[in-house]
N, CA, C and O atoms as CSV, one atom per row, in Angstrom:
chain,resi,resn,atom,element,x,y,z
A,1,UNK,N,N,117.056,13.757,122.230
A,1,UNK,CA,C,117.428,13.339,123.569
A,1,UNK,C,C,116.420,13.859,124.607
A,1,UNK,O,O,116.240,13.318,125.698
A,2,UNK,N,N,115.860,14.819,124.225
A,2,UNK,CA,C,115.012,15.870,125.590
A,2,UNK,C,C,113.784,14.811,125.433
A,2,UNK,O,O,113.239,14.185,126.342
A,3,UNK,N,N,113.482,14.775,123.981
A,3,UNK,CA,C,112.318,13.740,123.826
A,3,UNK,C,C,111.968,12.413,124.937
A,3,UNK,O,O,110.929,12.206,125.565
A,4,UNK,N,N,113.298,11.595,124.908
A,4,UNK,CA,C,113.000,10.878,125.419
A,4,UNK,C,C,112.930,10.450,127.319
A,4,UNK,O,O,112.482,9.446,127.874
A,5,UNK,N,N,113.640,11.816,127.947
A,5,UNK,CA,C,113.569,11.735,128.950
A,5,UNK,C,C,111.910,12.434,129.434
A,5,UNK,O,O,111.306,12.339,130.502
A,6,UNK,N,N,111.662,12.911,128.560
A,6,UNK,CA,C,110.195,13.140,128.558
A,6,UNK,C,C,109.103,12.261,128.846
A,6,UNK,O,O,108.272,12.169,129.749
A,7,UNK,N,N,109.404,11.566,127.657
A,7,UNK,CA,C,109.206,10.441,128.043
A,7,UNK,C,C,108.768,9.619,128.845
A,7,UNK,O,O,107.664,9.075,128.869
A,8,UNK,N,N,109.940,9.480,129.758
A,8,UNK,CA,C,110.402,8.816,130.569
A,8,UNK,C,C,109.599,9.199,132.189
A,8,UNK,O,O,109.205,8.522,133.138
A,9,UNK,N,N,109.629,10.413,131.905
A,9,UNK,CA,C,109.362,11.322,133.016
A,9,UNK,C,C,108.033,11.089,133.425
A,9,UNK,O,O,107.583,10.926,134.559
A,10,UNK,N,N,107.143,11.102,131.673
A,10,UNK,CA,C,105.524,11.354,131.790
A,10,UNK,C,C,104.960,9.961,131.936
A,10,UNK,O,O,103.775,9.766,132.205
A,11,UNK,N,N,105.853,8.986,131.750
A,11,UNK,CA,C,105.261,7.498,131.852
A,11,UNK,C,C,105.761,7.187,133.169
A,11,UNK,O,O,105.452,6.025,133.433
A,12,UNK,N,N,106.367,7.702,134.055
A,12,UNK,CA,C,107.018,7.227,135.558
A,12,UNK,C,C,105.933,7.960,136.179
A,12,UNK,O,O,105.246,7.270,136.933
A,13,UNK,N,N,105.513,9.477,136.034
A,13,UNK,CA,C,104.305,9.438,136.142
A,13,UNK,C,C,102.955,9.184,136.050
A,13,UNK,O,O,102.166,9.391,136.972
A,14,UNK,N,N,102.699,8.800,135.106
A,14,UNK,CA,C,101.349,8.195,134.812
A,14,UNK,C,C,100.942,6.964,135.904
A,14,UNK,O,O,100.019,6.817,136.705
A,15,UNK,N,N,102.152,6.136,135.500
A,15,UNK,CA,C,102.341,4.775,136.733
A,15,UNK,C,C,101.915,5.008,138.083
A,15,UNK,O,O,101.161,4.379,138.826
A,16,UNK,N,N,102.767,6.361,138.262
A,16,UNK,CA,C,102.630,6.868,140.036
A,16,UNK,C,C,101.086,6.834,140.123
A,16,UNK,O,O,100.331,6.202,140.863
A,17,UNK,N,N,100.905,7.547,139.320
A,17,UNK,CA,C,99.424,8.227,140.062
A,17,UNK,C,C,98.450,7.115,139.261
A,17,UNK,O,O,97.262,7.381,139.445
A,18,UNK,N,N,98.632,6.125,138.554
A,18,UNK,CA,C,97.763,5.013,138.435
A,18,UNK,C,C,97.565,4.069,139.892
A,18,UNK,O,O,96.539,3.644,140.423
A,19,UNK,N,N,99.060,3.942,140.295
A,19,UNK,CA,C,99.124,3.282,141.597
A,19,UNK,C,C,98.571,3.881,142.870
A,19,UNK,O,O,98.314,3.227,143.880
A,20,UNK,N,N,98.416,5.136,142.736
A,20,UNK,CA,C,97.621,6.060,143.572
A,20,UNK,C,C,96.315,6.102,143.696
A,20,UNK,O,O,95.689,6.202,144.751
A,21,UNK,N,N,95.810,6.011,142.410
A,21,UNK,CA,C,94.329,5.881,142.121
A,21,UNK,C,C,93.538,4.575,142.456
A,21,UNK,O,O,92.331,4.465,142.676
A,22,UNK,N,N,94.883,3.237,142.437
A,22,UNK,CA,C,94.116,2.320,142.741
A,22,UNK,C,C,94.430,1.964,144.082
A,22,UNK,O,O,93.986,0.850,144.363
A,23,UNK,N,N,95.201,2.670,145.244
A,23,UNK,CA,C,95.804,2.476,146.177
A,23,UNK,C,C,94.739,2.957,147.416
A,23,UNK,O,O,94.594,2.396,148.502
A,24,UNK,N,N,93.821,4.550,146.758
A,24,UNK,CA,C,93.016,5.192,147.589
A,24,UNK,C,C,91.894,4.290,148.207
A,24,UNK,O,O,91.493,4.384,149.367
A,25,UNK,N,N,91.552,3.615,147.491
A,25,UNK,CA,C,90.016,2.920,147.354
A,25,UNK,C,C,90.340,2.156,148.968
A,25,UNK,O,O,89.672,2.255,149.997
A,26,UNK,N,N,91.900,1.213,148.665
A,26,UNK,CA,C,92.194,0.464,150.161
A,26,UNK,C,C,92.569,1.177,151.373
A,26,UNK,O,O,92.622,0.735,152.520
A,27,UNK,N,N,92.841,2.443,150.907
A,27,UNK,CA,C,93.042,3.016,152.174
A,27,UNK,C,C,91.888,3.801,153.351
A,27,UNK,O,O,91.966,4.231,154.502
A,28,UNK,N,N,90.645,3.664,152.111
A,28,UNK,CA,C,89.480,4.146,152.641
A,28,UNK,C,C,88.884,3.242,153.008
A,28,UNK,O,O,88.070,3.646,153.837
A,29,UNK,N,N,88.796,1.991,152.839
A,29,UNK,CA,C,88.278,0.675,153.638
A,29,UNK,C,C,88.932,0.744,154.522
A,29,UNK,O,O,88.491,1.160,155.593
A,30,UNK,N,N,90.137,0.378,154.369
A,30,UNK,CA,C,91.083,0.333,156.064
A,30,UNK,C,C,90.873,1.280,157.603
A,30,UNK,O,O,90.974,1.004,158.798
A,31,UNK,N,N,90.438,2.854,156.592
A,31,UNK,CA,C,90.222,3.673,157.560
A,31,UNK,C,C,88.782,3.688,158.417
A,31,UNK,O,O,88.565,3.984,159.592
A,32,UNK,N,N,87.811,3.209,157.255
A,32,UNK,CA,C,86.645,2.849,157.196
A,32,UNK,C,C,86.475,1.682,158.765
A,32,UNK,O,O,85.942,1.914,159.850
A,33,UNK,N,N,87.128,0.531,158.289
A,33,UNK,CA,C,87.310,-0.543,159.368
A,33,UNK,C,C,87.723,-0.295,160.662
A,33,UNK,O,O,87.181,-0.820,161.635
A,34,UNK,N,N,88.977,0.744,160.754
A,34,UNK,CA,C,89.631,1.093,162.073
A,34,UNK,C,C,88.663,2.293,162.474
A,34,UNK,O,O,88.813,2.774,163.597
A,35,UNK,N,N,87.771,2.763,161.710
A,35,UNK,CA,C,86.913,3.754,162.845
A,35,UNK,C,C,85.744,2.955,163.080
A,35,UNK,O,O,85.001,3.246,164.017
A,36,UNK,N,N,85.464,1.826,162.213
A,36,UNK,CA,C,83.971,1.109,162.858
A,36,UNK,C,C,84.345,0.457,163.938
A,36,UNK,O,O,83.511,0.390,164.842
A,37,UNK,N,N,85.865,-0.283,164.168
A,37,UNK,CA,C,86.338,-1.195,165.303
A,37,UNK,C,C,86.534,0.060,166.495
A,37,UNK,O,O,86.061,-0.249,167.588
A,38,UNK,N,N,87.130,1.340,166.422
A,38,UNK,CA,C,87.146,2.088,167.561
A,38,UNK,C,C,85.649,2.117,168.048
A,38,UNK,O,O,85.414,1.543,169.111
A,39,UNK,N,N,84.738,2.654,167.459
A,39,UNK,CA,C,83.139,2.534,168.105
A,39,UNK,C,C,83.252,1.633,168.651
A,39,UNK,O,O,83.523,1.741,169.847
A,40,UNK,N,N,83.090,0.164,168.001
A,40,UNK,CA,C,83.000,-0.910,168.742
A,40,UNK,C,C,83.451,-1.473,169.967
A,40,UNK,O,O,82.872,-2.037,170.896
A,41,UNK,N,N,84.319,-1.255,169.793
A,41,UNK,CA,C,85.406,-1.364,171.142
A,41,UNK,C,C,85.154,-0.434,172.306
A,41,UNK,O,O,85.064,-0.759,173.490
A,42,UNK,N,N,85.074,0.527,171.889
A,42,UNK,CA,C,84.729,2.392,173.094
A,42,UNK,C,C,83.300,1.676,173.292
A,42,UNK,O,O,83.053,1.387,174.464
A,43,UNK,N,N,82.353,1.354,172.375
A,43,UNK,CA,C,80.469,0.997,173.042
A,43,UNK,C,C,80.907,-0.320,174.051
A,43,UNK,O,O,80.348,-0.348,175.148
A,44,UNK,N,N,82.000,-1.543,173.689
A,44,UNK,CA,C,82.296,-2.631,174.393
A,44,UNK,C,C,82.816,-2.143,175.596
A,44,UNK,O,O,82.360,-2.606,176.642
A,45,UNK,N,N,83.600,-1.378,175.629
A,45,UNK,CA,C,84.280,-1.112,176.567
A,45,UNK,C,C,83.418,-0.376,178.292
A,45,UNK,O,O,83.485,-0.712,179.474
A,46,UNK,N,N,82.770,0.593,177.622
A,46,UNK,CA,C,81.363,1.215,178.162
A,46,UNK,C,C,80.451,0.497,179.149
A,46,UNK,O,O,80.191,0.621,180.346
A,47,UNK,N,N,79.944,-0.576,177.820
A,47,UNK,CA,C,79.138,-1.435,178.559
A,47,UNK,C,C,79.594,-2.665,179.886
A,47,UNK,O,O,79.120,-2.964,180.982
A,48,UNK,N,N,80.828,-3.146,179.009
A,48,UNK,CA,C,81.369,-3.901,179.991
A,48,UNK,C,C,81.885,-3.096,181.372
A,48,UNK,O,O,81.962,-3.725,182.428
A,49,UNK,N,N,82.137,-2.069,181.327
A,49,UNK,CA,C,82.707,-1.255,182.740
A,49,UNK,C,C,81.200,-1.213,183.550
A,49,UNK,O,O,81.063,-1.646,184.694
A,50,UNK,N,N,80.118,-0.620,182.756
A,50,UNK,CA,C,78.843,-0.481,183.572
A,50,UNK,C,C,78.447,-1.718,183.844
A,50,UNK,O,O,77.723,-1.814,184.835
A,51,UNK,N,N,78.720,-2.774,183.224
A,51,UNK,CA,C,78.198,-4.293,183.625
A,51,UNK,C,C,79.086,-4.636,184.630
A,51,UNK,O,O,78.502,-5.249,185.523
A,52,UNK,N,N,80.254,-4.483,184.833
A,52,UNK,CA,C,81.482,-4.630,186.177
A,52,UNK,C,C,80.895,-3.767,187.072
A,52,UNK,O,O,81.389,-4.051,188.163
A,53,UNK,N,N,80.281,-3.064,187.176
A,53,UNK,CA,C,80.146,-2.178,188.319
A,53,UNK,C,C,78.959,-2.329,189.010
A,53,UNK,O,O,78.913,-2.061,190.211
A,54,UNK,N,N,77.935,-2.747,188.366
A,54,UNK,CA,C,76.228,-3.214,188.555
A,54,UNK,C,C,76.922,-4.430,189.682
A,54,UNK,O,O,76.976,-4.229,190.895
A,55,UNK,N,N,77.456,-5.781,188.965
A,55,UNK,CA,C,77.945,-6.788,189.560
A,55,UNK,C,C,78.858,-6.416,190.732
A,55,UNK,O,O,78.996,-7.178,191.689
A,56,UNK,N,N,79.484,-5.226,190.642
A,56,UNK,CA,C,80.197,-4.803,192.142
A,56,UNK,C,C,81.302,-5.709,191.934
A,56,UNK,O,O,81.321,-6.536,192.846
A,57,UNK,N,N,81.972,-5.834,191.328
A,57,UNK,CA,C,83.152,-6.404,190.351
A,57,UNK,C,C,84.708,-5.985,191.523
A,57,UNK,O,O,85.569,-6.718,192.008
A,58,UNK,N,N,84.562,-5.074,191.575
A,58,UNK,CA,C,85.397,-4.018,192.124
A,58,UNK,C,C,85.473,-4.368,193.685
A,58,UNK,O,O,86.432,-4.863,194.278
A,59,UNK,N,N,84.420,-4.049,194.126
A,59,UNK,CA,C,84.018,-5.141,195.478
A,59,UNK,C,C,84.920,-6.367,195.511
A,59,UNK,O,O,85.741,-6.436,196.426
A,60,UNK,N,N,84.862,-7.203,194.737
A,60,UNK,CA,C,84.720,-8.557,194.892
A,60,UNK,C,C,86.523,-8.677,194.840
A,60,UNK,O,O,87.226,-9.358,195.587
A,61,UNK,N,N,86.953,-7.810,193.744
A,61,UNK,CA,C,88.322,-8.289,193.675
A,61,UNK,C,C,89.146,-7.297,194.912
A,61,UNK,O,O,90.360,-7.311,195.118
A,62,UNK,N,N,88.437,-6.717,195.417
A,62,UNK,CA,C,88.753,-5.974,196.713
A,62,UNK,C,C,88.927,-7.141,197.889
A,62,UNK,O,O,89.838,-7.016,198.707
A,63,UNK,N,N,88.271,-7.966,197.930
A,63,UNK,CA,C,87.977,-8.997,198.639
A,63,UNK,C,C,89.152,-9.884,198.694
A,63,UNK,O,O,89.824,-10.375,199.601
A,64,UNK,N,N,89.167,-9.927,197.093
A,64,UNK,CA,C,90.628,-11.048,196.769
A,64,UNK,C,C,91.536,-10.326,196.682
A,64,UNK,O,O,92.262,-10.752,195.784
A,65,UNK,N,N,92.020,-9.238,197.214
A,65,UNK,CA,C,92.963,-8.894,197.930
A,65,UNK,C,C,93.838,-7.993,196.354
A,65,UNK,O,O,94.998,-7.589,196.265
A,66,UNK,N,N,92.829,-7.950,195.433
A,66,UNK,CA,C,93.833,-7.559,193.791
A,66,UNK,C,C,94.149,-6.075,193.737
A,66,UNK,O,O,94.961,-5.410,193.093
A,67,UNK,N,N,93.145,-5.770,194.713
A,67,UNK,CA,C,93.235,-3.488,194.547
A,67,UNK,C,C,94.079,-3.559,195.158
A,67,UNK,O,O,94.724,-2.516,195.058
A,68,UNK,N,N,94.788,-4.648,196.205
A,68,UNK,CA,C,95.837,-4.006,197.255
A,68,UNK,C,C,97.054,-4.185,196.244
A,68,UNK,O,O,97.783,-3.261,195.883
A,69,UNK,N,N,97.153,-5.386,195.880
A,69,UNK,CA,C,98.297,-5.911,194.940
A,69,UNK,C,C,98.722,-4.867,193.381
A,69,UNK,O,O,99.714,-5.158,192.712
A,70,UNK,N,N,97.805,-3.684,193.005
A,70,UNK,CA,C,97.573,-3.082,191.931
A,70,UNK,C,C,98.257,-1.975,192.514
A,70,UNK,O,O,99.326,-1.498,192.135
A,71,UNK,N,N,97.409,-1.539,193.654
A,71,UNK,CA,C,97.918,0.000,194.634
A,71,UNK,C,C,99.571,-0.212,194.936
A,71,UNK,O,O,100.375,0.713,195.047
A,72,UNK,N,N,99.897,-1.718,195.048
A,72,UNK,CA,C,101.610,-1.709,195.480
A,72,UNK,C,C,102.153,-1.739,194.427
A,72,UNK,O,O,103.375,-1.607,194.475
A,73,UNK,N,N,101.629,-1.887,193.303
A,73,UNK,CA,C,102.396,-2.102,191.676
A,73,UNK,C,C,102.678,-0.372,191.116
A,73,UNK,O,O,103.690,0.033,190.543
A,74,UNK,N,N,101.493,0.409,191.477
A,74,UNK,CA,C,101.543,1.527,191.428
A,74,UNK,C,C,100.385,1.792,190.257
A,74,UNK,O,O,100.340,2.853,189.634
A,75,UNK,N,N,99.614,0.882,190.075
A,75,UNK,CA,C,98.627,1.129,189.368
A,75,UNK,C,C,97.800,1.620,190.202
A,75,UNK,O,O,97.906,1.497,191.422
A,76,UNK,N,N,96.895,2.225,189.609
A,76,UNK,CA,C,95.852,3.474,190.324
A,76,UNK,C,C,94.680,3.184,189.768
A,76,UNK,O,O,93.819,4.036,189.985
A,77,UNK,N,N,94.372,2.333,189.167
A,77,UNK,CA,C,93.133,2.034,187.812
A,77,UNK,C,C,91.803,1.161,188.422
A,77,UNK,O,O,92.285,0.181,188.991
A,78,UNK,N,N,90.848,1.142,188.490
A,78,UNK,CA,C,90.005,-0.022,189.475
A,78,UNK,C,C,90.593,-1.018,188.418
A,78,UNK,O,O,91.462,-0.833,187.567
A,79,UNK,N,N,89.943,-1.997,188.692
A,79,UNK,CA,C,89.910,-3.548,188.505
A,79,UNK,C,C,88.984,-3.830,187.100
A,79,UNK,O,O,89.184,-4.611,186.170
A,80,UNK,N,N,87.684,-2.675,187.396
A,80,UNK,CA,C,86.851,-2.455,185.789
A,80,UNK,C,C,87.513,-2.369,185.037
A,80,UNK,O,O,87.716,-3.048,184.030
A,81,UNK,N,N,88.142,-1.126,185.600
A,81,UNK,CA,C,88.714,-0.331,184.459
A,81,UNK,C,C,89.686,-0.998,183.532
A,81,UNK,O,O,89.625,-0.854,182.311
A,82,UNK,N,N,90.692,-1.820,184.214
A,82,UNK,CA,C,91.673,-2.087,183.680
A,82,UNK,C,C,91.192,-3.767,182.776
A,82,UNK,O,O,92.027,-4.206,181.985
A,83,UNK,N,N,89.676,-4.678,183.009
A,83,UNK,CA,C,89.460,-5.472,182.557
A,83,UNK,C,C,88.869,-5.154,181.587
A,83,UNK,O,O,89.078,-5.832,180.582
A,84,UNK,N,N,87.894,-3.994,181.498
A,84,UNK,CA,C,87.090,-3.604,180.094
A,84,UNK,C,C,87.997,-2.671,179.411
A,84,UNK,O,O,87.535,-2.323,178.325
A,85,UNK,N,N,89.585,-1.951,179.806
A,85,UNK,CA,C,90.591,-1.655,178.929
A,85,UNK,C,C,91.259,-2.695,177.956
A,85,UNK,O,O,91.539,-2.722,176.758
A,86,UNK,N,N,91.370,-3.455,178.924
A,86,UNK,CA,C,92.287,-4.762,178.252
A,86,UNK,C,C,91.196,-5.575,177.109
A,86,UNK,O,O,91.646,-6.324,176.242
A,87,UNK,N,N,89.860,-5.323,177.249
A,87,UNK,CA,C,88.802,-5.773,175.958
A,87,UNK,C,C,89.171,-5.027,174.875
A,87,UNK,O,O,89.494,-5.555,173.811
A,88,UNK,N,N,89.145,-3.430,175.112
A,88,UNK,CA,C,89.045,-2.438,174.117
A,88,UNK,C,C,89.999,-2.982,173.091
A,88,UNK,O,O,89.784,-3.353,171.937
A,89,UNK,N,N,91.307,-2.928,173.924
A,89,UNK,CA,C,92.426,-3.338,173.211
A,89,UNK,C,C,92.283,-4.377,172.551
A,89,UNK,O,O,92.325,-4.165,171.339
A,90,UNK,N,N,92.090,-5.693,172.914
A,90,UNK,CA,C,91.695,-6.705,172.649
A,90,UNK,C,C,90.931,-6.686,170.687
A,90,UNK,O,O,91.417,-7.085,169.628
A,91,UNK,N,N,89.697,-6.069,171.000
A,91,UNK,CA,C,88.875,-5.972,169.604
A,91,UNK,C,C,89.411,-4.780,168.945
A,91,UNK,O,O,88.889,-4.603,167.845
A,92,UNK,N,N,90.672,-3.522,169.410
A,92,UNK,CA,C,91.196,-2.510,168.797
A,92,UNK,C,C,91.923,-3.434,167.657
A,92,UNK,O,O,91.912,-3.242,166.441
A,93,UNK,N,N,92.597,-4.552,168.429
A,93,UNK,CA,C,93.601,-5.248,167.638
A,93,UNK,C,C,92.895,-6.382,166.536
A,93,UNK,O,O,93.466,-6.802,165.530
A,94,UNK,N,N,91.796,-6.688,166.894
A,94,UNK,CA,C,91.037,-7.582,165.844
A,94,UNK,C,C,90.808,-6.763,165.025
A,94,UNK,O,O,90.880,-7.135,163.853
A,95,UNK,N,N,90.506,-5.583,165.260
A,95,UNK,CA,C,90.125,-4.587,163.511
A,95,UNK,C,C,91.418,-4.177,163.254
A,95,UNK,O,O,91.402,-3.530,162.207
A,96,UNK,N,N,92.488,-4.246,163.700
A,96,UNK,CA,C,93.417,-3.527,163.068
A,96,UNK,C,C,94.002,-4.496,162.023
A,96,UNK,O,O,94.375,-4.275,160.871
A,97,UNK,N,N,93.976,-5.701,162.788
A,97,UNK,CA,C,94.196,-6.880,161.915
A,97,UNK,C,C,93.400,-7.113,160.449
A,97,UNK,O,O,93.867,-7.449,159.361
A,98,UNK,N,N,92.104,-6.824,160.817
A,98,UNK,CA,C,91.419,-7.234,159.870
A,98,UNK,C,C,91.502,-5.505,158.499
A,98,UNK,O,O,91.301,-5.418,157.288
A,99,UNK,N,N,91.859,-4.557,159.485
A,99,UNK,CA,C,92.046,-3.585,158.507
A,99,UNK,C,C,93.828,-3.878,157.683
A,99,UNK,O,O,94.074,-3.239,156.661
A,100,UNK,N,N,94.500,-4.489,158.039
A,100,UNK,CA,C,95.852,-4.103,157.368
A,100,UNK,C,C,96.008,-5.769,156.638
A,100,UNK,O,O,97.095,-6.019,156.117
A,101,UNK,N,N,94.947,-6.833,156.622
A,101,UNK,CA,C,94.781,-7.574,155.728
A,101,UNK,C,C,94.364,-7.443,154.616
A,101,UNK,O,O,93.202,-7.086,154.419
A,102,UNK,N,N,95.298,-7.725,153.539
A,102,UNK,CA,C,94.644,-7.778,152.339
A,102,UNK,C,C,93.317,-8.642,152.048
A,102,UNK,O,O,93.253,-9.852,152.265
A,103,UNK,N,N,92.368,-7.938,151.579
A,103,UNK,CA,C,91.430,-8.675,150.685
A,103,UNK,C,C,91.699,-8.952,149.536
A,103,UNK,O,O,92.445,-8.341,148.772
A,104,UNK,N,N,90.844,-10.300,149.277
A,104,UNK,CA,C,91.266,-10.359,148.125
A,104,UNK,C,C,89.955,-10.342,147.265
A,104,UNK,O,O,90.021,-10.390,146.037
């Protein structure tokens, strides 16, 4: 009887940690993907704020009246900020996607 829960025991393990062994490989791509898309996104994000600001971006939607409409919302954020945030996010979510898709 001891035999076979032995058995039982050492083959429920084996399984585990087979499924483990072949489980690591995807979890290191995935992690792999979600830190190449954070760069990407943080260098996008960067550039596009310094490219909003060269253009005087901030200026302009000052003009159209949007910093006033932001300041009464209770946002505090320029107008850059919150358009090259909303990118980050934007391509955060294309790699996250593309990290929690299976390949096949």
């Amino acid at each position: 009887m001891g035999e076979i829960w032995r058995i039982a025991v050492v083959g429920s393990f084996n399984k585990f940690l087979g499924k483990v062994v072949t489980f690591l490989p995807n979890l290191l791509a995935m992690s792999t993907i979600l830190i190449v898309g954070f760069a990407v996104a943080w260098i996008f994000k960067a550039g596009l704020r310094r490219f909003l600001r060269i253009i005087q971006f901030d200026k302009v939607t000052d003009g159209w009246g949007l910093t006033h409409i932001l300041s009464k919302g209770g946002i505090r954020y320029s107008a850059s900020n919150l358009v090259s945030g909303f990118f980050f996010w934007i391509i955060m979510l294309c790699y996250a996607h593309l990290a929690l898709t299976p390949s096949k």
